[in-house]
ZAKEGU-106097 format. One record per residue (C-alpha): x, y, z; residue number from 1. Coordinates in Angstrom, 3 decimals, decimal comma, m for minus. Example, Ala and Ser with C-alpha at 12.3 -4.5 7.8 and 13.67 -1.06 7.14 Angstrom:
BEGIN
c1_c2_c3_num
12,300_m4,500_7,800_1
13,670_m1,060_7,140_2
! end
This chain:
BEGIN
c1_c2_c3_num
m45,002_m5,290_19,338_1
m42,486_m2,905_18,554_2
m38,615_m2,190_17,887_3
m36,112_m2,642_19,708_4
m32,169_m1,408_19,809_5
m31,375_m3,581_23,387_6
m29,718_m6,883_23,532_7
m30,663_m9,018_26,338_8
m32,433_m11,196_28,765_9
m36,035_m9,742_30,106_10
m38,357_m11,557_32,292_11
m41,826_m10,469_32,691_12
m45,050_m11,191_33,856_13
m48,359_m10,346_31,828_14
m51,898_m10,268_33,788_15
m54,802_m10,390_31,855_16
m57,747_m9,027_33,506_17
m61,441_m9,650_32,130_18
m64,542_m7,612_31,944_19
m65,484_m8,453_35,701_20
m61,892_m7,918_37,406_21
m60,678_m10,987_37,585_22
m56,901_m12,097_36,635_23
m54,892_m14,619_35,324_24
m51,026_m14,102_34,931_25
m47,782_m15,596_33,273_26
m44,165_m15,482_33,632_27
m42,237_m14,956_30,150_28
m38,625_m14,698_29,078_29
m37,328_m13,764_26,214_30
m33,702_m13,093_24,653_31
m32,895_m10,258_22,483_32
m29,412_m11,777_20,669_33
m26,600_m9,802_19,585_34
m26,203_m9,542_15,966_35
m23,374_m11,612_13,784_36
m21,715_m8,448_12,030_37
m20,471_m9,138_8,379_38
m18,215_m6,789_6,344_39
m17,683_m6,684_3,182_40
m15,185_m6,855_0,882_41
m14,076_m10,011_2,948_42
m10,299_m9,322_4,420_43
m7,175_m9,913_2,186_44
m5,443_m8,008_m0,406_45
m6,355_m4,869_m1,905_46
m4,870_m3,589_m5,104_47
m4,409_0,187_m5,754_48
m2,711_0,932_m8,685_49
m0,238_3,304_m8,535_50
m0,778_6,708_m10,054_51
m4,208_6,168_m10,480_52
m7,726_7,124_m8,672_53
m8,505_4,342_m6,698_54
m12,007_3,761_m4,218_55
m12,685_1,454_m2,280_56
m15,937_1,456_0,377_57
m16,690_m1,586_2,812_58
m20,424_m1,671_4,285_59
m21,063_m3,633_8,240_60
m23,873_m5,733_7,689_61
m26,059_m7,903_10,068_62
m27,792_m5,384_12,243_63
m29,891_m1,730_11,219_64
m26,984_0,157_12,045_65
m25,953_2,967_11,253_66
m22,132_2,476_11,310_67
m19,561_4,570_12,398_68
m15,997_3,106_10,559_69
m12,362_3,777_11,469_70
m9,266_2,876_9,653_71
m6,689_2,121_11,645_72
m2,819_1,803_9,963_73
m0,719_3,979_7,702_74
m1,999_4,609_4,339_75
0,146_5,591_1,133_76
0,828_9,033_0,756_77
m1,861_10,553_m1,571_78
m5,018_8,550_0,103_79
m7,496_8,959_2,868_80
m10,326_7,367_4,604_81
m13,709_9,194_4,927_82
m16,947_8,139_5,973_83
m16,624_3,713_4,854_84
m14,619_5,178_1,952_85
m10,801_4,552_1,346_86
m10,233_6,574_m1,808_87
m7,560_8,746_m3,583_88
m4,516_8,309_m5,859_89
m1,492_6,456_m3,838_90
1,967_7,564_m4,810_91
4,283_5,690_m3,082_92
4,397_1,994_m3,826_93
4,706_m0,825_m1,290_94
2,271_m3,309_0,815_95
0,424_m1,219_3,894_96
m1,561_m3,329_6,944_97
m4,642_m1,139_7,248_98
m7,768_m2,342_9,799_99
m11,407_m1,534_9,168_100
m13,738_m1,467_12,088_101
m16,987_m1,327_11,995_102
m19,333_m0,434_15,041_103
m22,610_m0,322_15,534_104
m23,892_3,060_16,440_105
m27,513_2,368_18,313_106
m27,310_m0,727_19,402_107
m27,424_m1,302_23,307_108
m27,428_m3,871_26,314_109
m25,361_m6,592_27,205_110
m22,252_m6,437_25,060_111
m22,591_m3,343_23,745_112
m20,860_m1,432_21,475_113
m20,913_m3,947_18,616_114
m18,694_m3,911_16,295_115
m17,038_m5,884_13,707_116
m13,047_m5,565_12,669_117
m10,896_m7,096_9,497_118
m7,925_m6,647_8,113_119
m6,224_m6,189_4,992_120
m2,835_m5,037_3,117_121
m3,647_m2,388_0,450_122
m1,015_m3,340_m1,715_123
0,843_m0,799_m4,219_124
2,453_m2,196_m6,808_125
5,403_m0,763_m8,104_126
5,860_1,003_m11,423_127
7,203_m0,007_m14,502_128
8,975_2,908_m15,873_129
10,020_2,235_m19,564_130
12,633_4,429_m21,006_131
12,585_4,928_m24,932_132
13,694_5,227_m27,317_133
15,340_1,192_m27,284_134
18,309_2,743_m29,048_135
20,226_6,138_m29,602_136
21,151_6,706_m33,326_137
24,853_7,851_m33,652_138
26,161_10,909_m33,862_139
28,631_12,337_m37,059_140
31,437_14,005_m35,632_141
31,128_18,074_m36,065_142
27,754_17,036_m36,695_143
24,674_18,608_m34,609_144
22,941_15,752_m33,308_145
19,420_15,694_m31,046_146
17,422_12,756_m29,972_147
14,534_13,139_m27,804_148
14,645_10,636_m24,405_149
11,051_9,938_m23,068_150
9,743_7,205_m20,525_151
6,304_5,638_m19,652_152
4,498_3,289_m17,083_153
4,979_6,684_m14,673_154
3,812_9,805_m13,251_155
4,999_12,648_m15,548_156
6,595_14,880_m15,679_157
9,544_12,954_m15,849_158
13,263_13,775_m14,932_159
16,301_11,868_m17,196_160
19,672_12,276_m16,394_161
23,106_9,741_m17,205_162
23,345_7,947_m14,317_163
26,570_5,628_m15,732_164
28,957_6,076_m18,386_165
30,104_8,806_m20,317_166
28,719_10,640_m23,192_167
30,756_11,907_m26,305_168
32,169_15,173_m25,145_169
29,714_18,806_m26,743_170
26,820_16,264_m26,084_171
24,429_16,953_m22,921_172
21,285_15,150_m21,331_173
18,525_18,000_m20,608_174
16,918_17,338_m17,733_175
13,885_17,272_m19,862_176
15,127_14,726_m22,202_177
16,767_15,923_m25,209_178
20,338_14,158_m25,831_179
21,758_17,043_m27,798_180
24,912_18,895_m29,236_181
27,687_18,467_m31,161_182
30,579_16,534_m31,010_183
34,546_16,280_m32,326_184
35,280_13,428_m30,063_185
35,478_9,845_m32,260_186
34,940_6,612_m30,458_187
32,276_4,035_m28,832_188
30,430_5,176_m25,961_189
28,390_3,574_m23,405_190
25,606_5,425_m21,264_191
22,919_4,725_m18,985_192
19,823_6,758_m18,791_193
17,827_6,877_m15,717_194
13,998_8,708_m15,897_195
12,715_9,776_m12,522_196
8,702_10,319_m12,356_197
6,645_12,922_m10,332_198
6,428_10,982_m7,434_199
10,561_9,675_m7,013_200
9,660_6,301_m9,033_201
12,840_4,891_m11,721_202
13,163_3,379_m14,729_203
16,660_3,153_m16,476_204
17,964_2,214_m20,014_205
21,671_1,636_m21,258_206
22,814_3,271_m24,567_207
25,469_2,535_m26,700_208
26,604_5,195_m29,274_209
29,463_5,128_m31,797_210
! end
């Protein structure tokens, strides 16, 4: 009886000896197997949505363990591995070949350590970074004028600024987002807007003003 952390082939031989000394023996063999290591979640795709918190832990199954893990592959700026546990908040979109191996940490003998290894592609998906209003009233010449410019589908704070086209002249794009001032110019102008999130991430809309 007993426990055992060593895979193998033993051969033995057990006497028995009865009350008045004398002995009988037999040969034995017997075959400790390595274990079939599982992992879960199964390889493929992982989604981490950008922006947001994301965890993700995998646990080696198929022998007592414990584990020791190791992530091997570059990870999205803004997340880590610890422990089994990929975790954090990714900020740069795009598809990223990670490998998780898992390896036994007491297990000895014949084809020792054993460990188990899958891959996957923690995939990013870009944003979608809406910019609103859908369209710009028009301005009155020698008229103040001010229309608020935000976006969504980001990481604020956001950055606008006219990336194409030209706006009425004594009207300005804050970098925050206010289309403001006041204009003497008459005439139909067309403008694109382009909001920039925290983490470099674009979204653009055209305007048309008269």
């Amino acid at each position: 009886s007993g426990t055992t952390n060593e895979v193998g082939t033993f051969n033995f031989t057990v006497t028995a000896t009865d009350a008045n000394g004398q002995t009988g023996a037999r040969a034995y063999t017997v075959t400790v197997a390595a274990p079939v290591l599982t992992m879960t979640p199964p390889p493929g795709t992982l989604t981490a949505p950008y922006g947001a918190a994301y965890s993700q832990a995998f646990t080696a199954g198929g022998s007592a363990g414990p584990f020791n893990y190791v992530l091997t592959g570059a990870l999205p700026a803004g997340m880590t591995f610890s422990g089994n546990t990929l975790s954090g908040t990714p900020t740069v979109p795009g598809s990223y070949p990670i490998t998780v191996t898992a390896t036994d940490t007491v297990l000895t003998g014949v084809g020792a350590p054993f460990s188990i290894a899958q891959n996957y592609t923690l995939d990013v998906p870009a944003p979608t970074i809406a910019v609103n209003p859908a369209t710009a009233p028009n301005p009155v010449a020698g008229t103040a004028y001010s229309q608020a410019i935000t976006a969504t589908g980001g990481v604020g704070p956001y950055g606008f600024a006219v990336t194409a086209g030209t706006l009425p002249s004594g009207i300005t794009l804050a970098t925050g987002g206010t289309l403001s001032g006041t204009t003497n110019e008459v005439g139909t102008f067309n403008f694109t807007v382009t909001a920039t999130d925290a983490n470099g991430q674009t979204g653009a809309r055209a305007y048309t003003v008269t």
